[in-house]
Wavefront OBJ file of the C-alpha trace (Angstrom):
o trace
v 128.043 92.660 124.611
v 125.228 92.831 122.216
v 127.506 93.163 119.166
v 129.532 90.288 119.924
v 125.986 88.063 119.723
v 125.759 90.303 116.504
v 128.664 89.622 115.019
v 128.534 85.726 115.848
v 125.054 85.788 114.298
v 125.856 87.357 111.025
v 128.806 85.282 110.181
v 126.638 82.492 109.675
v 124.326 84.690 108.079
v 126.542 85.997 105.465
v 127.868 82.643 104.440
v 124.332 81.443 103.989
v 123.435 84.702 101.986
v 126.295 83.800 100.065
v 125.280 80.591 99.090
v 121.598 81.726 98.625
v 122.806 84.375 96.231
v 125.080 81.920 94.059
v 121.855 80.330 93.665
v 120.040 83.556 92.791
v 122.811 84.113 89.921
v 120.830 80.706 88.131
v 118.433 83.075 86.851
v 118.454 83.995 83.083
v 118.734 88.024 84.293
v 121.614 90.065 84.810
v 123.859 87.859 87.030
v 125.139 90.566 89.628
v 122.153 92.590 89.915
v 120.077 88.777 91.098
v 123.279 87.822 93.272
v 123.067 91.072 95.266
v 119.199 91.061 95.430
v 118.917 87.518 96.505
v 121.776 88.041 98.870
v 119.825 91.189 100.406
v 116.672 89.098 100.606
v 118.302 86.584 102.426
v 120.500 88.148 104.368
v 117.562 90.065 106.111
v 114.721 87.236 106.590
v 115.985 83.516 105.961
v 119.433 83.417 106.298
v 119.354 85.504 109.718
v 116.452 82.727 111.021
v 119.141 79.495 109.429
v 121.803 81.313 111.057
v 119.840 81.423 114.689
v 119.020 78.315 114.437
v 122.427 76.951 114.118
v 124.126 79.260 116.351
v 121.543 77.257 118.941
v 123.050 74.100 117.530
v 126.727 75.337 117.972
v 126.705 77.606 120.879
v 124.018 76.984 123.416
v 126.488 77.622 126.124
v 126.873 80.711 124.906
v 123.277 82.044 125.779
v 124.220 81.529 129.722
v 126.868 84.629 129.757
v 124.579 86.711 128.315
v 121.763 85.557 130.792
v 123.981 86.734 133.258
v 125.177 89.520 131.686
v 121.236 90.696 131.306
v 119.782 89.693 128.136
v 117.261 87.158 127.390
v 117.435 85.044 124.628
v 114.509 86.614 122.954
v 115.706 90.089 124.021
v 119.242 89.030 122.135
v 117.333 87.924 118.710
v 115.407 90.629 118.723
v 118.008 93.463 119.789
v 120.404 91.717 117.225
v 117.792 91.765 113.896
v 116.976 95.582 114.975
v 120.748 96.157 114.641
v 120.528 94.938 111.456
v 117.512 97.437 110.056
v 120.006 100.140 109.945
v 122.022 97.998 107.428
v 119.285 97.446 105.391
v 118.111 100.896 104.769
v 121.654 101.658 103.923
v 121.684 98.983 101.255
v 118.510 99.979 99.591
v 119.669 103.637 99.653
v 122.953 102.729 98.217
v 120.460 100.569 95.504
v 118.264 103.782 94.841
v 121.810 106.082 94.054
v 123.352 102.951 91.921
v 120.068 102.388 90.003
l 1 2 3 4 5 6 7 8 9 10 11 12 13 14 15 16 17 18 19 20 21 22 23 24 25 26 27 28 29 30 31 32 33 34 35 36 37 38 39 40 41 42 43 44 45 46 47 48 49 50 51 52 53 54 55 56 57 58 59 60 61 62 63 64 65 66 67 68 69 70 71 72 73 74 75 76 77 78 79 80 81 82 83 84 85 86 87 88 89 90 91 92 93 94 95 96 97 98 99
């Protein structure tokens, strides 16, 4: 239940990371290296909160299953960010053997 919210978050998410590290790849410094750390950045504050925020705009419905089902909407963002720590330790691990 919780990972289909998850996975209906982050696909906004990841298209806004996207976009956010295109941008990121303007930068005078090695092109990959600021695509993947603006992606990151984003990905993990400011693209998750854009993505909540139009999820709400898209599928407000939505939140009613899972009221029934047992989650709160705050219970939902917050469960569904925490999901997402795991993710991000993994990246910066996978930086610190790259690096």
């Amino acid at each position: 239940m919780l990972l289909h919210y998850y996975r209906s978050i982050q696909g906004f998410n990841f298209l806004f990371s996207c976009i956010a590290g295109a941008m990121g790849m303007i930068s005078g410094e090695d092109r990959l290296a600021a695509f993947f750390r603006t992606f990151l950045i984003s990905f993990f504050t400011g693209g998750y909160l854009l993505a909540l925020f139009f999820y709400e705009l898209r599928s407000r419905h939505q939140y009613y299953f899972y009221y029934n089902k047992g989650f709160s909407r705050g219970r939902l963002i917050l469960l569904s960010y925490l999901l997402g720590l795991p993710v991000w330790g993994l990246c910066l691990m996978l930086k610190n053997i790259v690096a």
